[in-house]
C-alpha positions, -999 to 999 in steps of 0.1 A, spaced: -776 -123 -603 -802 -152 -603 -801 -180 -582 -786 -205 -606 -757 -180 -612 -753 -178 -571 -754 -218 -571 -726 -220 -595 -700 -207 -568 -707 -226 -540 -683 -247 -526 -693 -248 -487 -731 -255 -478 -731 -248 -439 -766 -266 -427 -785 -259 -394 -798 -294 -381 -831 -294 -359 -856 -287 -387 -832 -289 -416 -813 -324 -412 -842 -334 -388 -876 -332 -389 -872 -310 -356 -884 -335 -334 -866 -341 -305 -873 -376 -285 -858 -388 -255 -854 -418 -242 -863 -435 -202 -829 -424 -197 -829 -391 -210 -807 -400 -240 -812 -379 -273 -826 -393 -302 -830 -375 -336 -838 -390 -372 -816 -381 -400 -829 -386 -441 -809 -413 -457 -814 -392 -490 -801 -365 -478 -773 -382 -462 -764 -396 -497 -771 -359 -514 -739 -351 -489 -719 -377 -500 -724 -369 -536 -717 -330 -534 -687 -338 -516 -673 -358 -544 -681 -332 -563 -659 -311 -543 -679 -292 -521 -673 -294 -486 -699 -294 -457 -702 -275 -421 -730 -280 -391 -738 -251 -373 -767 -261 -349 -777 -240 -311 -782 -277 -291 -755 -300 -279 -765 -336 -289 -743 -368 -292 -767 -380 -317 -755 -349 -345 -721 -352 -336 -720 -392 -346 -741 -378 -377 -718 -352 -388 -686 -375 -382 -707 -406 -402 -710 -382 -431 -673 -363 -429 -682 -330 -424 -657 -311 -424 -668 -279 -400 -692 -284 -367 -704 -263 -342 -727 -268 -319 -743 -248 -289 -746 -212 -305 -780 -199 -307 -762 -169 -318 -746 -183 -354 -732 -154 -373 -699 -154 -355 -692 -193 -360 -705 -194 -395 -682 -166 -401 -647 -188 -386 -663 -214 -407 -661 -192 -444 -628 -177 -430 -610 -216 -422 -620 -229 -456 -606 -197 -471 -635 -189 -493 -655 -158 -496 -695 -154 -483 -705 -158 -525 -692 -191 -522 -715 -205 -489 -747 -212 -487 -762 -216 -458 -798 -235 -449 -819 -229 -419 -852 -232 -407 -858 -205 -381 -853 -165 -372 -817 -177 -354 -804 -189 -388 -817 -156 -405 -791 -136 -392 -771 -156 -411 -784 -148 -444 -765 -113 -450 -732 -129 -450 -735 -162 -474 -737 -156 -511 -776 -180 -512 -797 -183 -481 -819 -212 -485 -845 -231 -460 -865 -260 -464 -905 -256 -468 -913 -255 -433 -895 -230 -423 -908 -201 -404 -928 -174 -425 -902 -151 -420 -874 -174 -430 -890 -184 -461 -901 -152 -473 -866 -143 -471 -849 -172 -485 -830 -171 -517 -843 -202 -521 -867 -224 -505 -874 -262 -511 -903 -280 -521 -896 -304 -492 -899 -303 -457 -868 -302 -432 -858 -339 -428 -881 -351 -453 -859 -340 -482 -847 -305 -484 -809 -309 -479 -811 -332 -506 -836 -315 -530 -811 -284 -521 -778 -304 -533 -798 -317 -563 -803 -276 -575 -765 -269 -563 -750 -301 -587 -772 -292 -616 -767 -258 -613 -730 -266 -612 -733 -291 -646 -724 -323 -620 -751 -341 -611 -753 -360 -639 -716 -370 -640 -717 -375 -601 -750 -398 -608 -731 -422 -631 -698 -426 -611 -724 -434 -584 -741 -458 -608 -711 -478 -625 -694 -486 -596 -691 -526 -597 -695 -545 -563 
């Protein structure tokens, strides 16, 4: 089955953060607060696939305040955080939106998030992902994690999907 075909069924895109949704940079502040950057283009790629109807899920190994204000700002509707160890969680994730692995796809950036690959119907990671991770990616992005990727990703789901052009103009006839 190609990878457009794959595409067409998903309905849950489950996204690693550091080095997928950020850059992978982690500052902290005088006080030791956690600070991350987030894409606003791939925050509004979110938005758009989920009024399309797909839902989203974080599944990320650190505990930061800064994700979880992220995930809530976009409405995610799965997050986990603190498991370096993913499969299990990503797993209760597939199994609480009652959908089957060929209708996840799941985006990471490093060997953890590999693991994941065998049980999501596309495996995709962002350019800079490891070797490993890219060489066995269903699909990788022409864009770096946190410079584009999620949203260059959602941009290949929705036309794969026949959306994005109907989700583009209810974005662009809304009146103010």
């Amino acid at each position: 089955m190609d990878i457009r075909h794959k595409m067409q069924l998903i309905k849950l895109i489950v996204l690693d953060v550091d080095g997928v949704m950020t850059d992978g940079t982690v500052l902290y502040t005088a006080d030791g607060t956690e600070c991350k950057g987030f894409n606003t283009q791939d925050g509004f790629g979110i938005t758009m696939a989920q009024h399309a109807g797909i839902r989203f899920g974080a599944l990320t190994g650190r505990v930061s305040k800064a994700v979880e204000r992220r995930v809530n700002d976009l409405n995610f509707d799965f997050y986990q955080c603190g498991h370096l160890y993913k499969v299990v969680h990503l797993q209760a994730m597939i199994h609480d939106a009652g959908l089957q692995p060929q209708n996840v796809l799941y985006m990471g950036d490093d060997i953890v998030d590999l693991a994941c690959a065998p049980y999501v119907g596309v495996f995709a990671a962002p350019a800079n992902a490891q070797f490993k991770v890219r060489q066995q990616a269903g699909w990788v992005a022409s864009s770096n994690g946190g410079g584009g990727a999620v949203r260059e990703m959602i941009n290949k789901v929705l036309q794969s999907q026949n959306k994005i052009e109907a989700i583009e103009q209810h974005f662009l006839s809304q009146k103010a």
